[in-house]
C-alpha positions as CSV (number, residue, x, y, z in Angstrom):
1,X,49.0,-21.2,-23.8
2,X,48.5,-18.6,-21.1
3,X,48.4,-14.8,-21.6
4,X,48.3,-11.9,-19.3
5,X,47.0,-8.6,-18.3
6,X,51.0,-7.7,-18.4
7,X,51.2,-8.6,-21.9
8,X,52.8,-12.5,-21.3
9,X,52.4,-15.0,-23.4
10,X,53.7,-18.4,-22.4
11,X,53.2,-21.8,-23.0
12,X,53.2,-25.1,-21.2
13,X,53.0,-28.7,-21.6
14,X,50.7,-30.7,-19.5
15,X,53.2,-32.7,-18.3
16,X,55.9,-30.4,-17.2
17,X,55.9,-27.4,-14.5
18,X,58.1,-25.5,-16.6
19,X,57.4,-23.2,-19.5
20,X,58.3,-24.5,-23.0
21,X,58.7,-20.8,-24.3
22,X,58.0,-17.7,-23.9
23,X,56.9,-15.9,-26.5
24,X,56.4,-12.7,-25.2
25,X,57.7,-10.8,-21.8
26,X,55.9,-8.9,-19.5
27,X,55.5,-5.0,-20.3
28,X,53.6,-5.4,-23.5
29,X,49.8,-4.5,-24.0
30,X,47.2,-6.5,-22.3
31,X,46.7,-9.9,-23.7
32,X,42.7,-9.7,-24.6
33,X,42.7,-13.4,-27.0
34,X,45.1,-15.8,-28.1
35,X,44.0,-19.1,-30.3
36,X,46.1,-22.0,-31.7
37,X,45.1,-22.6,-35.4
38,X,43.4,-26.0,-36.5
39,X,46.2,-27.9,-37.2
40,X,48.0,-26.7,-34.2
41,X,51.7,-24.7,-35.6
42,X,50.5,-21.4,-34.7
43,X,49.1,-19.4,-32.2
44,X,48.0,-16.2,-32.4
45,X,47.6,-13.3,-30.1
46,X,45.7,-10.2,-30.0
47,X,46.0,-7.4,-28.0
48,X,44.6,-3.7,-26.3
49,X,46.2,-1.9,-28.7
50,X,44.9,-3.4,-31.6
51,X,47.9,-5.9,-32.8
52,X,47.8,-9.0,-33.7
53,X,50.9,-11.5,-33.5
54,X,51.1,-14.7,-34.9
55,X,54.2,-17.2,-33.9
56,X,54.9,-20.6,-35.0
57,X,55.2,-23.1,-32.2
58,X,57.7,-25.5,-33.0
59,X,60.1,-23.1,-31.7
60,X,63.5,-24.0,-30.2
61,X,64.5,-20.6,-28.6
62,X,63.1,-19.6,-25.4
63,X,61.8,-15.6,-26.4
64,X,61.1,-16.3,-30.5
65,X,59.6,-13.8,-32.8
66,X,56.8,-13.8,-34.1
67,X,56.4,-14.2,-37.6
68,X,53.9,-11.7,-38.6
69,X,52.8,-8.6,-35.8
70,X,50.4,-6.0,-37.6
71,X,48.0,-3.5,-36.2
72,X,44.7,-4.8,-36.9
73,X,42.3,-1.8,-35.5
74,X,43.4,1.6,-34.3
75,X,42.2,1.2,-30.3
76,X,42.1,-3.1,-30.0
77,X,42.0,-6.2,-31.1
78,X,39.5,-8.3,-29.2
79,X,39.1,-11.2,-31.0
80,X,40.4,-13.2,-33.6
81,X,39.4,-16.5,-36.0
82,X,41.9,-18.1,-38.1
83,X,40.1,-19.1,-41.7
84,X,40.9,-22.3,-43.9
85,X,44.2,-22.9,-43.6
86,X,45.3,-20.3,-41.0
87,X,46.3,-17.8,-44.0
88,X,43.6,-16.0,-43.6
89,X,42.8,-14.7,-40.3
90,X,39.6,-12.6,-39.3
91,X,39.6,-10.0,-36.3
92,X,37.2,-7.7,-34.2
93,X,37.9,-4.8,-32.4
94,X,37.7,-1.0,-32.3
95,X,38.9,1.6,-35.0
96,X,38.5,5.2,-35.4
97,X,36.8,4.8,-38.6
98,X,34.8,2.0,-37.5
99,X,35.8,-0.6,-39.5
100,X,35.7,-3.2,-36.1
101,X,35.6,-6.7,-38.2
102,X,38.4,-7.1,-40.6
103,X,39.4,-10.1,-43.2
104,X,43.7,-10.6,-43.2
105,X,45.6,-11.9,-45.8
106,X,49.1,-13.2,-44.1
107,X,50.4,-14.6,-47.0
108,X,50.8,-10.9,-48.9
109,X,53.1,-8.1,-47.2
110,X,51.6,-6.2,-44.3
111,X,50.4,-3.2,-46.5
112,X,48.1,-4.9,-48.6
113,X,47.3,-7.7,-46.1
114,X,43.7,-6.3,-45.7
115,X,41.5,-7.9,-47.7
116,X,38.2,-6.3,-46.6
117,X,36.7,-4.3,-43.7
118,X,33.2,-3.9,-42.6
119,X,32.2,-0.7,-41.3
120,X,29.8,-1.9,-38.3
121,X,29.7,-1.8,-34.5
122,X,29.3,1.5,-33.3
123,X,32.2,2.1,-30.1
124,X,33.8,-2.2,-31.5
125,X,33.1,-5.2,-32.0
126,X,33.9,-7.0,-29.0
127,X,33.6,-11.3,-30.2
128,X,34.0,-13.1,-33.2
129,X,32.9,-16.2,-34.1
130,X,33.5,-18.3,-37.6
131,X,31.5,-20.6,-39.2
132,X,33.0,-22.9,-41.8
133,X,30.9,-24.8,-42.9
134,X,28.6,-21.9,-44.4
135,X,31.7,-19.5,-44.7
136,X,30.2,-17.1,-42.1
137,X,31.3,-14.9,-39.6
138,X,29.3,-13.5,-36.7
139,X,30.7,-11.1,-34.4
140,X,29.0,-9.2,-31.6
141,X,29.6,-5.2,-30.5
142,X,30.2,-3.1,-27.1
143,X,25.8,-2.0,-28.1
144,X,24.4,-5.4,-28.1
145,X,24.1,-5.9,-31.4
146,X,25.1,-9.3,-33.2
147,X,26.8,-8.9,-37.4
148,X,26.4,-12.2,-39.8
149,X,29.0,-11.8,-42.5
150,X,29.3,-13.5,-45.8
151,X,32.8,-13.8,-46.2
152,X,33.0,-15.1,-50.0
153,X,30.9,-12.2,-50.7
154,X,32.7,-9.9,-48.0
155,X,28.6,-8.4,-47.2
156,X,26.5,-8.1,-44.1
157,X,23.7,-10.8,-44.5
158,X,21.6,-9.8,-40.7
159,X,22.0,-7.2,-38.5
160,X,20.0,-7.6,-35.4
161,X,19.9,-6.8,-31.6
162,X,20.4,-9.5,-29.0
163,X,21.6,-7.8,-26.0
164,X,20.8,-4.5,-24.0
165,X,24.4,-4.4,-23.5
166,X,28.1,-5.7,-24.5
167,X,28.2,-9.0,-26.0
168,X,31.0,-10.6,-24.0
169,X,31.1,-14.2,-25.7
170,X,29.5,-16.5,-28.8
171,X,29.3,-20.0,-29.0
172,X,28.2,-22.3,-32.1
173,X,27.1,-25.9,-32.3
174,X,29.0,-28.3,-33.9
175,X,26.6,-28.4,-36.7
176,X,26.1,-24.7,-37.6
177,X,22.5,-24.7,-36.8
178,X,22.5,-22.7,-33.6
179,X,24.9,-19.9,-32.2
180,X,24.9,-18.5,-28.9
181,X,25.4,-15.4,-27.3
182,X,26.1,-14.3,-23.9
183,X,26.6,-10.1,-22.9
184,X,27.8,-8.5,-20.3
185,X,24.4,-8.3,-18.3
């Protein structure tokens, strides 16, 4: 799956020098994460101005629609985590109001899709990790700072500050024991 500063989405198969489909064209907002979901139907897309698509990717037709497109946060989307099954989807970004990491229902209609939104990240959350096995999610901000979510009990568990500036990427061990960050710096 490859997406672009153009907006592009495309994928391919390893073995062919030809796009499979192209599920989206060139003059859309820049392409700023995309992920295929666990069992690998879906992929999802997010953008830089704050939408997130999600098509399925058995498709037969060479431009599909996608299934669900909502706007996630009110400047960008930045990153995205798809949850259990892939119905529920988690995203970073930047909003107005500062609510920069959001929990998404897709199964419900796009107005009451948002579950819950944590009001944290002064000027966006900028990564997003998930962490299944303890149900957590850690995101990191545009400040430095690194968020640990408890998403059963939709609460901020830690708050803390890791970088002197923009945390650009989080890993985590297989095991949950350990996460990494890496910023901008």
């Amino acid at each position: 799956l490859t997406g672009a500063q153009d907006g592009s989405v495309r994928m391919f198969e390893w073995t062919r020098p030809q796009q499979l489909v192209c599920f989206q064209q060139a003059g859309n907002a820049r392409v700023t994460r995309m992920y295929f979901n666990a069992q690998g139907n879906k992929c999802g897309v997010a953008d830089g101005e704050g939408f997130l698509s999600i098509w399925q990717v058995n498709q037969t037709t060479s431009n599909p629609k996608p299934y669900l497109s909502w706007q996630c946060h009110s400047k960008t989307t930045s990153d995205f985590a798809f949850i259990t099954s892939s119905s529920l989807v988690a995203t970073s970004g930047q909003s107005n109001d500062n609510r920069n990491v959001c929990l998404w229902d897709t199964l419900v209609s796009s107005a009451n899709s948002l579950i819950h939104a944590f009001t944290c990240h002064d000027h966006g959350a900028t990564v997003l990790q998930y962490a299944p096995k303890h149900q957590l999610l850690i995101s990191g901000g545009r400040k430095g700072y690194i968020c640990i979510f408890d998403i059963r009990q939709r609460q901020i568990l830690f708050t803390f500050q890791a970088h002197e500036s923009a945390v650009k990427a989080l890993a985590l061990d297989p095991s949950e024991d350990y996460f990494v960050t890496g910023s901008a710096e």
